[in-house]
C-alpha distance (Angstrom), angle and dihedral (degrees) to the residues before:
residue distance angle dihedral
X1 . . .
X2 3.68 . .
X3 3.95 129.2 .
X4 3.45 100.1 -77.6
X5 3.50 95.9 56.1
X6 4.06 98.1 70.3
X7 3.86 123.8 -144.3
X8 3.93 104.7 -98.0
X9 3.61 98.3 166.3
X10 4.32 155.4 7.7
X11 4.25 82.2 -85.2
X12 3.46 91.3 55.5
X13 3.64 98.1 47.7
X14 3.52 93.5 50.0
X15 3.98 92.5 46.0
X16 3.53 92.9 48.0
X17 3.70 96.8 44.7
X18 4.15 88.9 46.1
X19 3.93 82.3 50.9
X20 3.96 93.9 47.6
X21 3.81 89.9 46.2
X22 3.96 100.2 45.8
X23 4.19 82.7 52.2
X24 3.51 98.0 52.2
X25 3.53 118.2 93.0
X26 4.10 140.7 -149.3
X27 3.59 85.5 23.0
X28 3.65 100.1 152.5
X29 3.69 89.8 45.5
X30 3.80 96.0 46.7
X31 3.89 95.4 53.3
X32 3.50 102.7 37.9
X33 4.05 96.5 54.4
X34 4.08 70.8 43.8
X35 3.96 94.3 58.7
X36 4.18 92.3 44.0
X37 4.03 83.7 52.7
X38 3.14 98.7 54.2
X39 3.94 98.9 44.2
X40 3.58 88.3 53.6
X41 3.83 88.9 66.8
X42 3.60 92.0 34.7
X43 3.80 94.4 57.3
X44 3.67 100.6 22.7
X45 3.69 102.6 24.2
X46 3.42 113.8 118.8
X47 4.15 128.9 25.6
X48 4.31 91.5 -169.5
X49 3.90 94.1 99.3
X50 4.28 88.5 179.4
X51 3.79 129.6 103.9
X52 3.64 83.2 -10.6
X53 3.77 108.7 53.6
X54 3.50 103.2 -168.9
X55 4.32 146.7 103.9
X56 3.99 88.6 -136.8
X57 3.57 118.6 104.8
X58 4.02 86.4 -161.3
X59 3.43 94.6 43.4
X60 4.01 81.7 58.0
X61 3.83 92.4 44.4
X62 4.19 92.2 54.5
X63 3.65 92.8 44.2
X64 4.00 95.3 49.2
X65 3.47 86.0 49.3
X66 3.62 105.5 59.4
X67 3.97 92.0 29.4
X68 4.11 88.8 116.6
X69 3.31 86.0 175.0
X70 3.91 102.7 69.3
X71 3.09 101.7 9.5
X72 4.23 147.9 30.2
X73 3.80 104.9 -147.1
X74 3.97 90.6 120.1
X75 3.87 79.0 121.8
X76 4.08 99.7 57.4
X77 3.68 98.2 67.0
X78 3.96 83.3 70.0
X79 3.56 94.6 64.2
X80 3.63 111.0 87.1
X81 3.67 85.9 42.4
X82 3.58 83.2 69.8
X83 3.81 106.2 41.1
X84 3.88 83.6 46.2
X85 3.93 87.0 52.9
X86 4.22 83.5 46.9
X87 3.40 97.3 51.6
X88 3.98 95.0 52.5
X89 3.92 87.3 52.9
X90 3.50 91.7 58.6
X91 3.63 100.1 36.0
X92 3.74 91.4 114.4
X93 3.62 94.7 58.9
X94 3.73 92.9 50.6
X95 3.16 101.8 43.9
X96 4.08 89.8 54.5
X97 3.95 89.7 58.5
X98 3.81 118.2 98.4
X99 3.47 100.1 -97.1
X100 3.87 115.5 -164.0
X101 3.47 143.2 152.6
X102 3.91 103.8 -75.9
X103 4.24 113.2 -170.6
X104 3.61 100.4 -160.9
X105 3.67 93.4 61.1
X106 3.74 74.4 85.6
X107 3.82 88.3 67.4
X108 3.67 86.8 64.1
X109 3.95 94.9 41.6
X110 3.99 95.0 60.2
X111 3.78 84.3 44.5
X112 3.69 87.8 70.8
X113 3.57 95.5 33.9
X114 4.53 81.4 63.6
X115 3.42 94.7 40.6
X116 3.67 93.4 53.3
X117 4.23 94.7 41.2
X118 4.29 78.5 52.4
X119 3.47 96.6 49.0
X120 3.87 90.6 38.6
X121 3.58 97.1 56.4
X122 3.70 91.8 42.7
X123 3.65 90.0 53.0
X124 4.23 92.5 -122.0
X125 3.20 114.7 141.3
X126 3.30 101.3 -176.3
X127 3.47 94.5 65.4
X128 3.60 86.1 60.4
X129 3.22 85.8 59.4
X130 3.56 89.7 63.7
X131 3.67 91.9 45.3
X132 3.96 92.2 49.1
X133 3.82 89.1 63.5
X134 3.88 98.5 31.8
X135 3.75 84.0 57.2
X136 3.94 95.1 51.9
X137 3.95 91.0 47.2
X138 3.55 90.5 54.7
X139 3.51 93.7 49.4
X140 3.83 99.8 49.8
X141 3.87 80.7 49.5
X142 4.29 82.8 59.0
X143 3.61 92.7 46.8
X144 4.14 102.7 38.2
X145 3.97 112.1 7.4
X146 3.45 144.0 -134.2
X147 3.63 98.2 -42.1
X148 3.34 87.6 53.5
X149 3.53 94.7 49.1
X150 3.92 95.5 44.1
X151 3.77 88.2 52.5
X152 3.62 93.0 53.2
X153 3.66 102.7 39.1
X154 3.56 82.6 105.4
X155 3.58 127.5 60.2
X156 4.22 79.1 25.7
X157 4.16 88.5 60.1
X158 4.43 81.0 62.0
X159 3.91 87.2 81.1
X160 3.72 92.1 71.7
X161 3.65 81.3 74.2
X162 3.95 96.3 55.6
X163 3.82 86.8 69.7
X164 3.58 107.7 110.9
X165 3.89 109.9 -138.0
X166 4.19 88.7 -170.8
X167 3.74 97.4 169.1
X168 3.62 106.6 -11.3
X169 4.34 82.2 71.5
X170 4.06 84.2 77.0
X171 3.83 86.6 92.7
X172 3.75 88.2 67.6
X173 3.49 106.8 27.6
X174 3.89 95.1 51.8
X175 3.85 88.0 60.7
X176 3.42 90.1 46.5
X177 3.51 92.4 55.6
X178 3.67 95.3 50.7
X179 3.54 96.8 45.8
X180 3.70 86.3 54.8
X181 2.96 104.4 50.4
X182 3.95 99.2 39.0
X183 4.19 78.8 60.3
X184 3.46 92.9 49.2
X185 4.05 87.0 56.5
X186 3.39 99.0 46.9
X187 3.84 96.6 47.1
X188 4.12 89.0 42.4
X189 3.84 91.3 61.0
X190 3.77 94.7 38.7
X191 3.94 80.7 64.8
X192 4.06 88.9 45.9
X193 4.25 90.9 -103.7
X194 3.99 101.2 139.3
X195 3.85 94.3 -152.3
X196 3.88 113.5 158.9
X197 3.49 124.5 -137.2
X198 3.74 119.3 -137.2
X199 4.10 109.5 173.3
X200 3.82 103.6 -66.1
X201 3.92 86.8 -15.8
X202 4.19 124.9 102.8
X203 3.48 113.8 -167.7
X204 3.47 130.2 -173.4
X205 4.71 108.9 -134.8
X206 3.53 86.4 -127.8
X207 3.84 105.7 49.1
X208 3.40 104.0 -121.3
X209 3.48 96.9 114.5
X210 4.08 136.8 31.6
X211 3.92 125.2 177.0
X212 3.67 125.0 -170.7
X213 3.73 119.5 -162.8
X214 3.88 97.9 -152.6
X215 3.51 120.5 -176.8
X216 4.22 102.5 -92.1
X217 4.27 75.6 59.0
X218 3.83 94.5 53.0
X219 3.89 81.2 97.5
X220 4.23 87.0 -117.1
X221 4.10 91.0 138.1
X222 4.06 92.5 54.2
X223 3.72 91.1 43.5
X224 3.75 91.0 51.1
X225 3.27 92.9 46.4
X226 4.12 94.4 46.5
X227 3.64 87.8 47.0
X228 3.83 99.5 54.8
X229 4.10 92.6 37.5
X230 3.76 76.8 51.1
X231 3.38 95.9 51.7
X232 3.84 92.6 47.3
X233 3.87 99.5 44.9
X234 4.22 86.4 46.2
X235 3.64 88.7 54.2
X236 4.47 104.2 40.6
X237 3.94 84.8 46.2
X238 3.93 112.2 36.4
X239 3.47 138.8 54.4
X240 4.02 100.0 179.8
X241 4.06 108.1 83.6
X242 4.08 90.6 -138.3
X243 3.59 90.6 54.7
X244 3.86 94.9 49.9
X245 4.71 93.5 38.1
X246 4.31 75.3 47.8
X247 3.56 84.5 56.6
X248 3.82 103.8 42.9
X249 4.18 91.4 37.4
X250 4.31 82.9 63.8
X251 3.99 91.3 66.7
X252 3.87 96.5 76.1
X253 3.68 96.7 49.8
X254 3.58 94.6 37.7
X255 3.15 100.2 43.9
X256 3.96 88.1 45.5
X257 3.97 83.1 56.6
X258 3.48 91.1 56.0
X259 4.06 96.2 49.8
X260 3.95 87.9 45.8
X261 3.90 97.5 54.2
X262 4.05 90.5 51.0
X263 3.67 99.0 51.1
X264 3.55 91.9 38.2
X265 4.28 85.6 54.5
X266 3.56 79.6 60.1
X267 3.38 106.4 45.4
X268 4.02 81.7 54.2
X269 3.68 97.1 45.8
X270 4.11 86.5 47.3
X271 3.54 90.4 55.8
X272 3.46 98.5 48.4
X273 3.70 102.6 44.8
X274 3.42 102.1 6.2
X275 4.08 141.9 -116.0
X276 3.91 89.9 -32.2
X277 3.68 95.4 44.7
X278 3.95 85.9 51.8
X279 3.83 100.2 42.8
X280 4.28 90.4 53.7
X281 4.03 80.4 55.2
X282 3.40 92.8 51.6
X283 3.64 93.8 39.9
X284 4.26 100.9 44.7
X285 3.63 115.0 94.4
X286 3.49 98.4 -129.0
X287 3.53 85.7 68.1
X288 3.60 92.8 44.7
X289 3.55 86.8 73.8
X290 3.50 107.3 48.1
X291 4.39 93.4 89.3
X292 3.58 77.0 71.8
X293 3.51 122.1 39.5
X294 3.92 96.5 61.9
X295 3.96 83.7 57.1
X296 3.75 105.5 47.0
X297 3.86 86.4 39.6
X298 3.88 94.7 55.4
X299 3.75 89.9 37.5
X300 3.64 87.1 60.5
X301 3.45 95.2 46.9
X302 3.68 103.8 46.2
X303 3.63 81.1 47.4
X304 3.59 90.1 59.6
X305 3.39 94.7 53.2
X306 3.44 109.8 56.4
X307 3.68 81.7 40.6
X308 3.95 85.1 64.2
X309 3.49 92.3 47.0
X310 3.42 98.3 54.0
X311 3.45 90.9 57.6
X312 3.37 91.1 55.3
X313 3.79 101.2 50.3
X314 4.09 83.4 48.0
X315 3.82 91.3 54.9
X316 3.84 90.9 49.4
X317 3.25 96.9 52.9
X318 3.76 87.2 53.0
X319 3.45 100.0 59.6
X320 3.24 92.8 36.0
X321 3.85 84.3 67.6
């Protein structure tokens, strides 16, 4: 089973992952320097004995995630999922590196082992975090190499994006919110809707309407979500950096976009038929979706074009030749 022969069915899964696993090598060594890793942070993970009373760095990570109330992370715990998912696509291409023994992956283990002590002590454990998959990179460098580890630089750089930010994302979602907002003011009274702006607030002169942009509005989940589809499209489709950082700077503004057209639908739909009318707006899930269909849309699109013009500079070059 190789990659041109695609997976059609359970057999071929199970061939092809038999082949993948008979061809990979230092496997014992790999995964059980893996397993003491990962008990470290499971038994002396986290230092922050608060809301979440517990030793476990993962313990830690599940309950930050699904804390709605300070934080909106729900979307992290997907992550590894996906790298995981990554990594079997290009399983093929890793596994035809030269994979070797490499000793100063063990530069990059101790690393993690400091960073983790640091954040330990200081009681962050989102540093440790860091250190958790620091540590792992360093120790599939070990086990495989650097041509291992340059192949899989990316999907493994996607776990920066399983770090929950909880409350320390305020310093980007309270600009989002005011740039939002101040947007949705200008446009309202360029369509003759006197809404006043007050901070994160829109008020309507004669009180039948009042919005506040709170933080799980700030339009954070679509722009993570832009971002790492960014990230993902930038990386399957280009090989040129600017092409791919183009690609990833788009998220914020599209996914701005995106937050901007559904409160102003409200705003509209408020003014029309008041607070109610404006609240099932914001509350349908049709609308729900609009922070991010203007931003996978124009992802796709821009995508598309350099995409095109690639092509084109390729076929030049042919007949050029």
């Amino acid at each position: 089973m190789n990659e041109t022969q695609p997976i059609k069915n359970i057999g071929d899964f199970q061939r092809d992952t038999a082949d993948c696993w008979q061809r990979l090598p230092n496997k014992t060594f790999f995964f059980v320097l893996l397993a003491a890793w990962l008990a470290l942070f499971q038994f002396l993970g986290n230092s922050v004995l608060g809301y979440v009373h517990t030793p476990s760095l993962f313990t830690w990570m599940y309950r930050a995630y699904n804390n709605s109330d300070i934080s909106d992370d729900g979307d992290c715990m997907f992550v590894p999922f996906l790298v995981v998912g990554l990594f079997w696509w290009k399983r093929h291409e890793l596994l035809d590196s030269r994979l070797q023994l490499w000793g100063p992956g063990l530069g990059v283990l101790i690393l993690g082992i400091i960073l983790h002590l640091l954040a330990y002590v200081a009681q962050l454990p989102h540093i440790s975090i860091v250190a958790l998959f620091v540590g792992i990179y360093g120790i599939m460098g070990l086990a495989w190499g650097t041509e291992w580890l340059r192949k899989s630089f990316f999907p493994f750089f996607l776990f920066a994006f399983s770090v929950p930010l909880g409350t320390h994302a305020t310093f980007i979602t309270f600009p989002l919110r005011l740039l939002v907002t101040w947007l949705v003011e200008v446009t309202a009274h360029l369509f003759g809707i006197g809404i006043v702006r007050e901070g994160t607030r829109l008020i309507d002169p004669t009180g039948s309407f009042e919005y506040d942009v709170v933080a799980a509005c700030s339009g954070i989940r679509s722009l993570f979500a832009t971002f790492l589809l960014a990230t993902v499209y930038g990386f399957f489709t280009f090989r040129s950096a600017w092409k791919r950082l183009f690609l990833m700077s788009l998220a914020l503004p599209f996914a701005v976009l995106g937050n901007f057209l559904r409160l102003f639908m409200v705003i509209v739909a408020a003014e029309i038929g008041g607070e109610k009318l404006g609240n099932f707006v914001h509350d349908n899930w049709i609308s729900s979706l609009m922070p991010y269909a203007p931003a996978f849309i124009g992802l796709f699109l821009v995508g598309n074009y350099l995409e095109k013009c690639v092509a084109k500079s390729k076929l030049a070059k042919a007949e050029a030749k």
